[in-house]
matplotlib code that plots the C-alpha trace (Angstrom):
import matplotlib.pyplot as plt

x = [-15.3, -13.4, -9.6, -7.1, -4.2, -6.3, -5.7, -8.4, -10.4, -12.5, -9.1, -7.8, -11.0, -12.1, -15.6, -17.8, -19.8, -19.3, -16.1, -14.9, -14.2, -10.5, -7.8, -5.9, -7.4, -7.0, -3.3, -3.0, -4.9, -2.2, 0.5, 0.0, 0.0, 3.0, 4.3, 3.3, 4.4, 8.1, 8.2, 6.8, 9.6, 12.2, 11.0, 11.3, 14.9, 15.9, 14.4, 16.2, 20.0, 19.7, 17.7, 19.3, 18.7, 16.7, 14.7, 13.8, 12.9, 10.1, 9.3, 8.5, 6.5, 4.1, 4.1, -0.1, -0.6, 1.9, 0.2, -3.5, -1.6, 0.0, -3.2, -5.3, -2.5, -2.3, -6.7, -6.3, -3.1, -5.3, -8.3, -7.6, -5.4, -8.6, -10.6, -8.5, -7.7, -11.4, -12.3, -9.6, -10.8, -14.5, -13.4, -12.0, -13.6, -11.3, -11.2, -7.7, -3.9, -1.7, 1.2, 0.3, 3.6, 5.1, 2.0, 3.0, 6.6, 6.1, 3.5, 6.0, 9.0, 7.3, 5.9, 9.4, 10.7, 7.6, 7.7, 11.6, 11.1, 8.0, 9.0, 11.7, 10.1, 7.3, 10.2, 11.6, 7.9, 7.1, 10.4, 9.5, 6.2, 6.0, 6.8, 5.1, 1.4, 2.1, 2.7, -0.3, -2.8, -5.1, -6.5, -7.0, -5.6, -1.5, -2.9, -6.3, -4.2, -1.7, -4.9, -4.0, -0.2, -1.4, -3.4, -1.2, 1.4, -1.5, -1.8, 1.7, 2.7, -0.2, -2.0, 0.0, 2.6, -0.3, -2.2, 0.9, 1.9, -1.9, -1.8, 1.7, 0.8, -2.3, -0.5, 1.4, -1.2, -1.2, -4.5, -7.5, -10.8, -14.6, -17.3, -16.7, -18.5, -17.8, -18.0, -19.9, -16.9, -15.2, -17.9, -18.2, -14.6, -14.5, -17.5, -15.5, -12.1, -14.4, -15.6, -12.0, -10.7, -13.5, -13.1, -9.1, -9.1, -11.8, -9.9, -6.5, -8.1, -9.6, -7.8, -5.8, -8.0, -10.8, -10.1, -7.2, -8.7, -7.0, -3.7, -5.0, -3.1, -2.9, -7.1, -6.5, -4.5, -7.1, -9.9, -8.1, -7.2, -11.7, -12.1, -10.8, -13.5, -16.2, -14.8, -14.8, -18.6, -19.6, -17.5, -19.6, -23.0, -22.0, -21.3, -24.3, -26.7, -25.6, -26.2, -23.5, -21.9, -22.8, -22.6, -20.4, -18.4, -20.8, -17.8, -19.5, -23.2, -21.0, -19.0, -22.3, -23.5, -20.6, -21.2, -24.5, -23.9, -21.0, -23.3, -26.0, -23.6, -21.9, -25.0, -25.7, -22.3, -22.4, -24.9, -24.0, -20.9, -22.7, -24.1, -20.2, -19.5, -22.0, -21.0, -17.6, -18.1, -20.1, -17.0, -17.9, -15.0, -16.7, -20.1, -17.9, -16.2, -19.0, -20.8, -18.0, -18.4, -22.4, -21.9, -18.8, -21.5, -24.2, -22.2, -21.0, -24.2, -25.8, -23.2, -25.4, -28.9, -27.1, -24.7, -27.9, -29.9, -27.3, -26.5, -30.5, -31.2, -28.5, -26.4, -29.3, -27.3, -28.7, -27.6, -25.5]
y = [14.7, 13.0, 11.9, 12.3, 10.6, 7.5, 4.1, 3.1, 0.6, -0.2, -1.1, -3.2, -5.7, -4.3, -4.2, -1.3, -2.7, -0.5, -1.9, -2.7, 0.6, 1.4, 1.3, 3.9, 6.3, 3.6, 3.4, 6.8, 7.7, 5.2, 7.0, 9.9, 8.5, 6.9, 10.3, 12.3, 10.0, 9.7, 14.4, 14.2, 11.6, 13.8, 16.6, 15.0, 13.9, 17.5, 18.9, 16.3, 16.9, 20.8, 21.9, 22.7, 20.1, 22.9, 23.8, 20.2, 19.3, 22.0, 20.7, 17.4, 19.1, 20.0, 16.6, 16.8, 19.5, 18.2, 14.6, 16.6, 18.6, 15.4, 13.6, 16.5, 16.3, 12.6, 12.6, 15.9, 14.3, 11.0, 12.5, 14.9, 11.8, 9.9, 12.7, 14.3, 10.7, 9.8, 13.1, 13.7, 10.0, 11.1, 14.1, 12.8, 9.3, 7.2, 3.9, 3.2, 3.5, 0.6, 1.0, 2.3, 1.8, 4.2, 6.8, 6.1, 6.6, 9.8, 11.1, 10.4, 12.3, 15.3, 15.4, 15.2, 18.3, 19.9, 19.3, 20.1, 23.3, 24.7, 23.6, 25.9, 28.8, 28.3, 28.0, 31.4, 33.1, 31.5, 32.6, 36.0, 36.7, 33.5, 35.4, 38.2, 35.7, 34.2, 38.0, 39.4, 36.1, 37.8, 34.8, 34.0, 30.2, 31.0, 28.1, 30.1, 33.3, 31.5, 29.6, 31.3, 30.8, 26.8, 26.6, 27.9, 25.6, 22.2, 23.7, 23.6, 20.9, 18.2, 18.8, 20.1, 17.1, 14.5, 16.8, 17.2, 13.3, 12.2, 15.0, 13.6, 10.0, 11.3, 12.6, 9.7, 7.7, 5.2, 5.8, 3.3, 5.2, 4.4, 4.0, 3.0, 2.5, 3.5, 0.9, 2.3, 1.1, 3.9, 6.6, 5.4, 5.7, 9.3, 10.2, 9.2, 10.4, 14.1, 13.7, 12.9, 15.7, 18.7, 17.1, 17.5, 21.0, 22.0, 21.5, 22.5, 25.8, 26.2, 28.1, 26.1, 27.5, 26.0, 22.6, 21.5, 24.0, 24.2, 23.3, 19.7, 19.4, 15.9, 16.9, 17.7, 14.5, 12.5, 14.1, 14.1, 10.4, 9.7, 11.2, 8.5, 6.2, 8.9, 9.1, 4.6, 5.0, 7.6, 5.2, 2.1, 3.9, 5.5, 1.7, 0.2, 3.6, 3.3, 0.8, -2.0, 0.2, 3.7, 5.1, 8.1, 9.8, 13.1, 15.3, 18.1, 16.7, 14.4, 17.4, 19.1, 16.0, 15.4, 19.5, 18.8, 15.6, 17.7, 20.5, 18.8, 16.4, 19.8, 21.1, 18.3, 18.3, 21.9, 21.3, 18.4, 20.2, 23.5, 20.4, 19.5, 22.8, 23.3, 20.1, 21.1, 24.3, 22.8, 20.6, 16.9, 15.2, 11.8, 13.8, 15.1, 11.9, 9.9, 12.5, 12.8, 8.7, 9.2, 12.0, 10.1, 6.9, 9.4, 11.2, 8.0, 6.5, 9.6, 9.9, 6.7, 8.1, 11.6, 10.1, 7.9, 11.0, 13.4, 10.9, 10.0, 13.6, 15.7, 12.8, 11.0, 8.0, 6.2, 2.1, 2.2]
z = [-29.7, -31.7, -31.1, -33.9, -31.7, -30.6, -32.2, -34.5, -32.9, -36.0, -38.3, -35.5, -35.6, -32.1, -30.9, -31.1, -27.7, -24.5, -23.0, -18.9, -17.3, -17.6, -14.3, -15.5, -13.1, -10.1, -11.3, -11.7, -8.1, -6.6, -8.4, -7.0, -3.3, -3.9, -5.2, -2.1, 0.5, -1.6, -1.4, 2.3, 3.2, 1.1, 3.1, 6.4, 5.9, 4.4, 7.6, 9.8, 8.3, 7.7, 10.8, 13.9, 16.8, 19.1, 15.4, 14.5, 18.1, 17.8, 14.4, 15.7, 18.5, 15.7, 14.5, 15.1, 13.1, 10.6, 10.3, 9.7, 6.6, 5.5, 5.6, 3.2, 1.0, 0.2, 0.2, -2.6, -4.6, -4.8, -5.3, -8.2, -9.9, -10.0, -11.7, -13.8, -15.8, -15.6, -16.9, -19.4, -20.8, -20.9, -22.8, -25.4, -25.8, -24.9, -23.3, -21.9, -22.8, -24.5, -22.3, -18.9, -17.7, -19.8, -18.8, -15.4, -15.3, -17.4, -14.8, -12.2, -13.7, -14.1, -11.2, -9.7, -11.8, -10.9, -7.0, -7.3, -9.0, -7.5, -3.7, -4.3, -5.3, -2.3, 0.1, -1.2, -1.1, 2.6, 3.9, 3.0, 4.1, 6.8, 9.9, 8.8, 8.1, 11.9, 13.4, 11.4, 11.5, 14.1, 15.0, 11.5, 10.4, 8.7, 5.9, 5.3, 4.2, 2.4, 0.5, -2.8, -3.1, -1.7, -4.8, -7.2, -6.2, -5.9, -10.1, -11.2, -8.9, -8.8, -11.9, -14.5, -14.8, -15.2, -17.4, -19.5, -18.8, -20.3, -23.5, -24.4, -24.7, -26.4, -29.0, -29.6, -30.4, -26.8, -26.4, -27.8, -28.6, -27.9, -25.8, -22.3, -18.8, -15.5, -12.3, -9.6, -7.5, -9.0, -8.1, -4.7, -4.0, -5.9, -3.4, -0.5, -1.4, -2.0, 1.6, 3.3, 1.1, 2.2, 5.6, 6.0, 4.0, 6.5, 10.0, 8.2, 7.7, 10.9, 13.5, 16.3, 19.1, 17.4, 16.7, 19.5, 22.9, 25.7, 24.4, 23.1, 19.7, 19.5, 18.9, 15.3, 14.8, 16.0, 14.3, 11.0, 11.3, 12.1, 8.9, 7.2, 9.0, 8.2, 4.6, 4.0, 5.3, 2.9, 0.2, 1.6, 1.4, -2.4, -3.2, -2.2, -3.4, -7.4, -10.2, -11.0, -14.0, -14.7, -18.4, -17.4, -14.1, -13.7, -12.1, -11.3, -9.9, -8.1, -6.1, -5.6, -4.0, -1.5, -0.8, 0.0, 1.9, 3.8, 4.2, 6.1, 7.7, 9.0, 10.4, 13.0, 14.2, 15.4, 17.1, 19.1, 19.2, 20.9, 23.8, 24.2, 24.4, 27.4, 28.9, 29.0, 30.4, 33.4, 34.5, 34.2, 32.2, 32.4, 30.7, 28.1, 27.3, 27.2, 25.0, 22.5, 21.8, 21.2, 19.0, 17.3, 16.5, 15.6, 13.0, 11.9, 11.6, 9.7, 6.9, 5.4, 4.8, 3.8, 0.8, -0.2, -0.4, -1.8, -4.8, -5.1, -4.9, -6.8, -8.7, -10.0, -10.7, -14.0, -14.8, -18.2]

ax = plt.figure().add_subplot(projection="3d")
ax.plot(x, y, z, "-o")
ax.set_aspect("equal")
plt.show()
């Protein structure tokens, strides 16, 4: 598709040759970190000078559960900053902006307005019907019911300002047009920023029982914070399963092959989970322990063959 906004490469003298992949969704995927951590921090100190000392002492009893929500927002923000750009780039053939600073701090400001103004409005909804999700869950996960209000806010909040950030400088002509490639350093970390992100949502929506039994909530903390190892091995194996430089980022066969991946991945760890399970019914904590490190290496050390065979499979990776 052609651009009408992007600068003509062939007046300027420029090359028609396949140039270096662009950092603009790097920068942008860095952005948006920085972003999260600055509302998360904002959040914290409006919750330490507002709440009442006997209120914010039981909010930082929850700090657990807290850091597992923190840590799935950061790995979505990141994530969907890295695929967005790379995808609103592929879309309309272009190869990188002339003055990423100014993309950057645009992307930024809206994304305050929109965090200001759409925080708001979710605080007046979960004030509302909160106490009523938590008094009706029924063993259900509060975050599982509230998944449609979640997403409508991630829209409006996340996506929307650097949507609207990257169809502004469009328009204005920042962009360069023309062919491009795609590092497979950029895949890899696409493919494991997917698998920390399914991995978080996954034990955010599970209930509390579930994931942190018999009253063990630093469980979910933990287990959130090994799925950052689990999702740098799936990164590692990505990078050293595709070519040097790929000729485009294939969104869509990419997320079926982290599903996949995920999918399989899941299916051993229930049952090794199901042997825990027995072994911590029949009393031995040193059995239990001990078992939970061999499974830990063993899911570790399966995530390699999966992402290999997942990308080989379903991605089909091709050199540019």
């Amino acid at each position: 598709m052609v651009n009408p906004y992007a600068i003509n490469t062939a007046e300027s003298g420029t090359s028609h040759e396949a140039r270096q992949p662009s950092r603009l969704p790097i920068r942008l995927l860095f952005t948006a970190l920085a972003c999260c951590t600055a509302s998360l921090v904002i959040h914290w100190v409006i919750m330490w000078l507002t709440l009442e000392p006997e209120h914010f002492q039981a909010y930082l009893n929850n700090l657990w559960q807290l850091g597992a929500y923190w840590l799935s927002a950061l790995a979505v923000d990141g994530c969907s900053a890295l695929l967005l750009a790379r995808y609103y780039l592929q879309r309309y053939a272009l190869v990188d902006v002339s003055r990423p600073a100014r993309l950057v701090a645009l992307s930024v400001g809206l994304y305050l307005v929109a965090i200001f103004v759409v925080g708001l409005l979710y605080n007046l909804l979960w004030a509302q019907i909160g106490p009523w999700l938590y008094e009706n869950a029924s063993g259900l996960s509060p975050t599982l019911l509230m998944l449609p209000l979640n997403l409508v806010s991630y829209m409006l909040a996340t996506l929307l300002p650097l949507w609207l950030s990257l169809q502004l400088m469009r328009r204005t002509g920042q962009f360069q047009s023309g062919p491009t490639r795609i590092s497979r350093g950029e895949t890899a970390l696409a493919f494991g920023l997917l698998f920390v992100v399914f991995y978080t949502k996954l034990l955010t929506l599970l209930p509390s029982t579930a994931i942190s039994p018999y009253g063990m909530e630093w469980m979910l903390g933990l287990s959130s914070a090994v799925g950052l190892v689990y999702g740098l091995v799936a990164l590692i194996a990505a990078h050293r399963s595709l070519p040097a430089q790929l000729p485009r980022l294939a969104i869509g066969r990419l997320l079926v092959s982290v599903l996949v991946c995920m999918a399989i991945w899941l299916l051993v760890a229930g049952v090794l989970g199901f042997v825990l399970l027995v072994a911590l019914y029949a009393g031995s904590e040193i059995l239990v322990l001990v078992l939970m490190v061999l499974f830990g290496i063993l899911l570790l050390a399966l995530l390699w063959p999966l992402t290999h065979l997942s990308l080989r499979w379903i991605y089909r990776p091709l050199a540019a």
